[in-house]
C-alpha positions as CSV (number, residue, x, y, z in Angstrom):
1,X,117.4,112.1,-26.2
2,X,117.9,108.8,-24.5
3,X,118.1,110.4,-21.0
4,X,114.9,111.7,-21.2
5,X,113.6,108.8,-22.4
6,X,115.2,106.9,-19.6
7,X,113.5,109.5,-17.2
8,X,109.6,109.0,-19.0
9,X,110.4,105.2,-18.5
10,X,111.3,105.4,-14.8
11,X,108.8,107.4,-13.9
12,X,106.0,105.4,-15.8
13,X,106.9,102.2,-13.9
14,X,106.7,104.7,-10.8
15,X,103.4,105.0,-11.6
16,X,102.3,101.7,-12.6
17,X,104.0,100.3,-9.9
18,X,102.9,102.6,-7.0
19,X,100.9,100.0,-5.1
20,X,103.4,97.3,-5.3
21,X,105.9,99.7,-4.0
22,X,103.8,100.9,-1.1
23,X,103.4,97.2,0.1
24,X,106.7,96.6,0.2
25,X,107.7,99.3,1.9
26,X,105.0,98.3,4.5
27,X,106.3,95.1,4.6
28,X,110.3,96.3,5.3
29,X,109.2,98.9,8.0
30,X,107.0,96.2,9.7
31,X,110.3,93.9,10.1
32,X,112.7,96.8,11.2
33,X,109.9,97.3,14.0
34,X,109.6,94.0,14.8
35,X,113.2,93.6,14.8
36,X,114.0,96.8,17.1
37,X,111.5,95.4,19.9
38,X,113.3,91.8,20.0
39,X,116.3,93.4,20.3
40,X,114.9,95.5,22.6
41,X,113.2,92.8,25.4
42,X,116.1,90.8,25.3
43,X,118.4,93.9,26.8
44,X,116.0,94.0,30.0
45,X,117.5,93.2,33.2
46,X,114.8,91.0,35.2
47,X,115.1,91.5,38.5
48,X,116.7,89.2,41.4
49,X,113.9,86.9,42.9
50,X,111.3,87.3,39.8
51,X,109.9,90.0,41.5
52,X,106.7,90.5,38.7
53,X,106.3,93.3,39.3
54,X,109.8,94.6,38.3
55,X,110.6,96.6,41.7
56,X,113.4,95.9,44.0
57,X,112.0,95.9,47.5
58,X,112.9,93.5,49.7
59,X,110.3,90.8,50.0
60,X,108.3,90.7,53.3
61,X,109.6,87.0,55.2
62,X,107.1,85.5,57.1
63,X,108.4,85.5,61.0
64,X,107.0,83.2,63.5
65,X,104.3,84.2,66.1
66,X,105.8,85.1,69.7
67,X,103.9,83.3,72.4
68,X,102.1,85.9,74.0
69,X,102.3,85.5,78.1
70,X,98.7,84.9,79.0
71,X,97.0,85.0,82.7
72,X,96.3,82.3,84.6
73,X,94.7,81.6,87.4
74,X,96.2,79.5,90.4
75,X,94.6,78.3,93.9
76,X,97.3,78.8,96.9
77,X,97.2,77.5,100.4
78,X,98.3,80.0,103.3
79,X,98.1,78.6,106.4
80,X,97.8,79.8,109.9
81,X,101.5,79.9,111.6
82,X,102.0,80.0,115.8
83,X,101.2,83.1,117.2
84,X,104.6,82.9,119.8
85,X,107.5,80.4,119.7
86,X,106.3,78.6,122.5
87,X,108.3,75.9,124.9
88,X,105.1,73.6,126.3
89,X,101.6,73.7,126.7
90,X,100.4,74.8,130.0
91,X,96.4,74.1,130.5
92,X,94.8,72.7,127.5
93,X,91.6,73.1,125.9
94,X,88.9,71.8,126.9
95,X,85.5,71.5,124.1
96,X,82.9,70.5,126.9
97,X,81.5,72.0,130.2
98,X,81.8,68.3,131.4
99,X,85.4,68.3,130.8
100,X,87.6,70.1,133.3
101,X,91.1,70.7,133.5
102,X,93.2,71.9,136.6
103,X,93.9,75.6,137.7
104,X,96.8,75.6,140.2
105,X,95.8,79.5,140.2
106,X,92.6,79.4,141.7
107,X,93.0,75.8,142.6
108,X,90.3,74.1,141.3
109,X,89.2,72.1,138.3
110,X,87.3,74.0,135.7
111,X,86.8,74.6,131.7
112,X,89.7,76.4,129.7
113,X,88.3,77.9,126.0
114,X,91.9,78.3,125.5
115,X,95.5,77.3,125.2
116,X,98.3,78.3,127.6
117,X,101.3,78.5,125.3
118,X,104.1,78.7,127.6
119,X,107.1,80.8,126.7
120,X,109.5,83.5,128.4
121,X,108.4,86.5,129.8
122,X,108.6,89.6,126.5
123,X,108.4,86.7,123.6
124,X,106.6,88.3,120.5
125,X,103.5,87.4,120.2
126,X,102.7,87.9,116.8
127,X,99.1,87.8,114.6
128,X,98.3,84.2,113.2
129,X,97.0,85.2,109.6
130,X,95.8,88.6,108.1
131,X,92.8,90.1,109.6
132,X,91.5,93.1,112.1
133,X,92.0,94.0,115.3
134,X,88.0,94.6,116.4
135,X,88.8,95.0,120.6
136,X,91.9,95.9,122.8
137,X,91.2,95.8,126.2
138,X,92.2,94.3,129.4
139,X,90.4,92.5,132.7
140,X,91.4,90.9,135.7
141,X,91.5,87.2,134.6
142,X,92.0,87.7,130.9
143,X,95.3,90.1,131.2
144,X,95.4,92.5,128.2
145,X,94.4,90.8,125.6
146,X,93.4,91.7,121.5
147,X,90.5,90.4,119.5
148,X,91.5,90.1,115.6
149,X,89.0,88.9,113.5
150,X,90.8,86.5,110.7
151,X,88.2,86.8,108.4
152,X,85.4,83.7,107.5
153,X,84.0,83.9,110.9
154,X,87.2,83.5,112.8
155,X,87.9,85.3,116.0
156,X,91.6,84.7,118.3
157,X,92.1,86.2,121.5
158,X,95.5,86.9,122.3
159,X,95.4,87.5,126.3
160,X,97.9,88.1,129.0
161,X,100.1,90.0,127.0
162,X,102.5,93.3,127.4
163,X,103.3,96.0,125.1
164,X,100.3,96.1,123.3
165,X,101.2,97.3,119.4
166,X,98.1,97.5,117.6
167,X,94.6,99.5,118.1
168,X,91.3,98.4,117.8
169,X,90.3,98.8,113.5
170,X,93.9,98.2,112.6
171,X,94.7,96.2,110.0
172,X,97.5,93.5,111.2
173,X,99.5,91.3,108.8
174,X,100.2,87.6,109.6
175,X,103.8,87.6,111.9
176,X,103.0,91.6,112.5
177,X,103.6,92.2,116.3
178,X,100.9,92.3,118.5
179,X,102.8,92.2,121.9
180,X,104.6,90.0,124.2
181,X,103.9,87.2,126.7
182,X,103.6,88.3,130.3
183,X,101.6,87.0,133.6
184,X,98.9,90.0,133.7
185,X,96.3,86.9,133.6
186,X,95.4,87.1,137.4
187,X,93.5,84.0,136.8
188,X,96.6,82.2,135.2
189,X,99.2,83.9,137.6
190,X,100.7,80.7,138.5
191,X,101.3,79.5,134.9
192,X,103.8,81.7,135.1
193,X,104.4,83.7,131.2
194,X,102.3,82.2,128.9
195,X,100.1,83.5,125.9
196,X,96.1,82.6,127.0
197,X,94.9,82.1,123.1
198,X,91.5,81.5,122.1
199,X,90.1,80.7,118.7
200,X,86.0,81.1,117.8
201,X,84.7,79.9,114.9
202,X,81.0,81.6,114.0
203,X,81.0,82.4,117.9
204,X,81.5,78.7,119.0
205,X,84.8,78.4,120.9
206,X,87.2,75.6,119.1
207,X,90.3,73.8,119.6
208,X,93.5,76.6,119.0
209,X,95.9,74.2,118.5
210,X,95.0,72.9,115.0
211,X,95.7,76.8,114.1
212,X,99.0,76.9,116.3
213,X,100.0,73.6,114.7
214,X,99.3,75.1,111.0
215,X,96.7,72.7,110.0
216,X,94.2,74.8,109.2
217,X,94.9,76.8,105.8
218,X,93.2,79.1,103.3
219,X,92.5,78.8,99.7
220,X,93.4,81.7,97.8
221,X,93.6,82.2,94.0
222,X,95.7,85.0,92.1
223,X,97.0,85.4,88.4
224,X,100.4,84.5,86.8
225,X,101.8,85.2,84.2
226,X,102.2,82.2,81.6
């Protein structure tokens, strides 16, 4: 008898008491979840650096900028070099038909276009500066001689020479070979060996020697690397 009326009570207060019951069960489950994710957070590893975004590549470092070589443009002077390694200067040149000098060959006085470069007999004679050959021949006064045009309106003639290496249209190098001094200019004979040179300038004959004594010079320009 007093079980059951135990049982009626209990279950009454159930009832009564339903909505009280519901909200705190609510309330306990709310804490245990709350509780769980704390827990949880406070178990994750963060990762080495504070990488946000949790993964563990390897940042990217910044490296500096290689210079990059760049081109440049630079001027160089090539000058023109003696044609043969001469010992003296036989006649000289002479820049007016009022100015004579002295030809012990045909024994009068008279004008030279050229220079007598005096040397031994088979000496190289070699080109002055890069340019063409444009006439190989050979007369009675001159010798054989060459014509190579130098380029900007300059012309040498390289006479009384021997063993003639280059053809007319070739291309010649400065210091390539040309030949070698001899006495084939009949109008020189007495000289003795010598190279007859002759420089034109826009077809007006000029002094040689400032070519032979490397004072004239070109102005190039070609690229480095910087």
């Amino acid at each position: 008898m007093n079980s059951t009326n135990q049982t009626n009570k209990f279950t009454r207060f159930l009832r009564n008491n339903a909505a009280l019951l519901l909200l705190v069960f609510c309330v306990v489950a709310i804490g245990a979840v709350v509780i769980a994710v704390s827990v949880t957070g406070d178990n994750v590893d963060t990762p080495v650096g504070g990488n946000p975004g949790g993964t563990t590549d390897t940042p990217v470092v910044d490296k500096p900028i290689e210079d990059t070589p760049k081109p440049v443009i630079v001027k160089e002077k090539i000058y023109f070099a003696s044609p043969v390694a001469y010992q003296s200067v036989g006649m000289q040149y002479t820049d007016d038909e009022l100015l004579f000098v002295f030809n012990p060959t045909l024994n009068q006085w008279a004008t030279h276009n050229g220079v007598d470069l005096l040397a031994p007999e088979n000496t190289p004679v070699t080109s002055m500066y890069d340019g063409v050959v444009v006439e190989v021949g050979e007369s009675y006064g001159m010798g054989h001689y060459i014509k190579v045009d130098h380029g900007d309106n300059v012309v040498a003639t390289y006479a009384s020479l021997a063993d003639v290496e280059v053809v007319a249209g070739q291309n010649v190098a400065k210091g390539d070979k040309l030949g070698v001094v001899s006495t084939t200019a009949s109008f020189e004979f007495s000289d003795g060996a010598h190279l007859h040179l002759e420089v034109a300038v826009n077809g007006k004959q000029v002094d040689p020697m400032d070519y032979v004594e490397g004072k004239v010079y070109r102005e190039i320009e070609r690229t480095i690397m910087e």
